[in-house]
C-alpha positions as CSV (number, residue, x, y, z in Angstrom):
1,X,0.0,0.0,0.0
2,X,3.0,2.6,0.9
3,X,4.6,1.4,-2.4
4,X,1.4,2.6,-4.6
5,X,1.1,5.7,-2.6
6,X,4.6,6.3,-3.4
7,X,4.0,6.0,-7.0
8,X,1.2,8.4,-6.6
9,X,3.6,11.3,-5.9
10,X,4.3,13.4,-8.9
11,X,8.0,14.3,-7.5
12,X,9.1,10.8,-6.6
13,X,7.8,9.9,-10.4
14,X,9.8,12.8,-11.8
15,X,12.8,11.8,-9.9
16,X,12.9,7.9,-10.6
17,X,12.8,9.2,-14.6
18,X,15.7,11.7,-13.9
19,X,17.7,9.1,-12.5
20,X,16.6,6.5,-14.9
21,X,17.8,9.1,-18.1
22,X,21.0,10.1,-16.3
23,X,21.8,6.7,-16.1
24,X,21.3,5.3,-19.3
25,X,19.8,8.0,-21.7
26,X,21.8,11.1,-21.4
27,X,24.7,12.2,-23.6
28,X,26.8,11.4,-20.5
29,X,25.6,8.4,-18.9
30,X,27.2,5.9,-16.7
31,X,28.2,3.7,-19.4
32,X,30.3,5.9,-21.0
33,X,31.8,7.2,-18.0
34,X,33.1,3.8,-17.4
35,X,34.5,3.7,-20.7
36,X,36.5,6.9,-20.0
37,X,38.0,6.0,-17.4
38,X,39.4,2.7,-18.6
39,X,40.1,4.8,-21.8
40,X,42.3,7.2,-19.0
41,X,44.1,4.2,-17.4
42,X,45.2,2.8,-20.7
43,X,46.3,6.4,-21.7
44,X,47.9,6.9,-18.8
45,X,49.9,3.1,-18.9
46,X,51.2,4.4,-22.0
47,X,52.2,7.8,-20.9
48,X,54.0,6.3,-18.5
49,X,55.3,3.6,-21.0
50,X,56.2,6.5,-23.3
51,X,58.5,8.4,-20.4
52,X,60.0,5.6,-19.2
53,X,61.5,5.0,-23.5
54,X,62.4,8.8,-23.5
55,X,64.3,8.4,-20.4
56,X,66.1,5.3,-21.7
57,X,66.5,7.2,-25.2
58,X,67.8,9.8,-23.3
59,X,70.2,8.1,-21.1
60,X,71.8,5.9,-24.2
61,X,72.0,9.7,-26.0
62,X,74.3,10.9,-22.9
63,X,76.3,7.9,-22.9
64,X,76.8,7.9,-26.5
65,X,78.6,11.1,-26.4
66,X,80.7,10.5,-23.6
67,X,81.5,6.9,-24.4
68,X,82.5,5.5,-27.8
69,X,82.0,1.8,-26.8
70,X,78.2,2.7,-26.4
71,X,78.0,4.3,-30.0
72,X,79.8,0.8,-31.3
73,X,77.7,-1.5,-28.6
74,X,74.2,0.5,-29.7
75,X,75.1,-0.3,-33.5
76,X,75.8,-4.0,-33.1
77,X,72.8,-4.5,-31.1
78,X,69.8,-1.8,-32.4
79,X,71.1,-1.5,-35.8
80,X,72.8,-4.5,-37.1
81,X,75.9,-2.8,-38.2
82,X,79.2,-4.8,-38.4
83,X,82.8,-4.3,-39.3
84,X,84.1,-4.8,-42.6
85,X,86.0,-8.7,-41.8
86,X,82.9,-9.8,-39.5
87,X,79.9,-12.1,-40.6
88,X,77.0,-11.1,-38.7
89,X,74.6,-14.4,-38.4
90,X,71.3,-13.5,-36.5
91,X,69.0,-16.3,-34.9
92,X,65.4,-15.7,-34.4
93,X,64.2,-17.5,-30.9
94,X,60.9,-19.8,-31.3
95,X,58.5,-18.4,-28.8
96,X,55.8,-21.2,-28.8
97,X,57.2,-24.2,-26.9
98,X,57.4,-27.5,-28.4
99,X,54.4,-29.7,-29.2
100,X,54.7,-32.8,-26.7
């Protein structure tokens, strides 16, 4: 009986539809809030991803101006280079394990 009397009242009618529209109707509901935020964590994993390389990049830069074994070490490794007697063989690792 209190539950159809509540339903009776104009306000509380009013305010169950607000809530219902701000929920799932409006141009900024709760489902797209959720989505931003996971959109923001990712975003912010890769800024963080992102600043981590620059610091790296940044710290092989230093060194390879004060250090000409880095410049010769960052060419073997990064770019493949090798001296003029040298045969450079490269082996690619199998990442799936074997099929038992």
């Amino acid at each position: 009986m209190k539950i159809v009397r509540l339903f009776k009242n104009k306000y509380i009618i009013v305010s169950i539809f607000f809530v219902v529209w701000m929920l799932f109707f409006d141009h900024n509901n709760l489902f797209l809030h959720l989505q931003y935020r996971s959109e923001l964590n990712e975003l912010n994993q890769k800024k963080k991803y992102y600043l981590e390389q620059i610091g790296k990049t940044r710290n092989d830069v230093e060194m390879m101006k004060t250090n000409p074994a880095w410049k010769e070490k960052i060419a073997r490794e990064q770019y493949l280079m090798k001296k003029d007697n040298e045969d450079l063989y490269l082996i690619k690792e199998n990442d799936k394990a074997p099929i038992q």
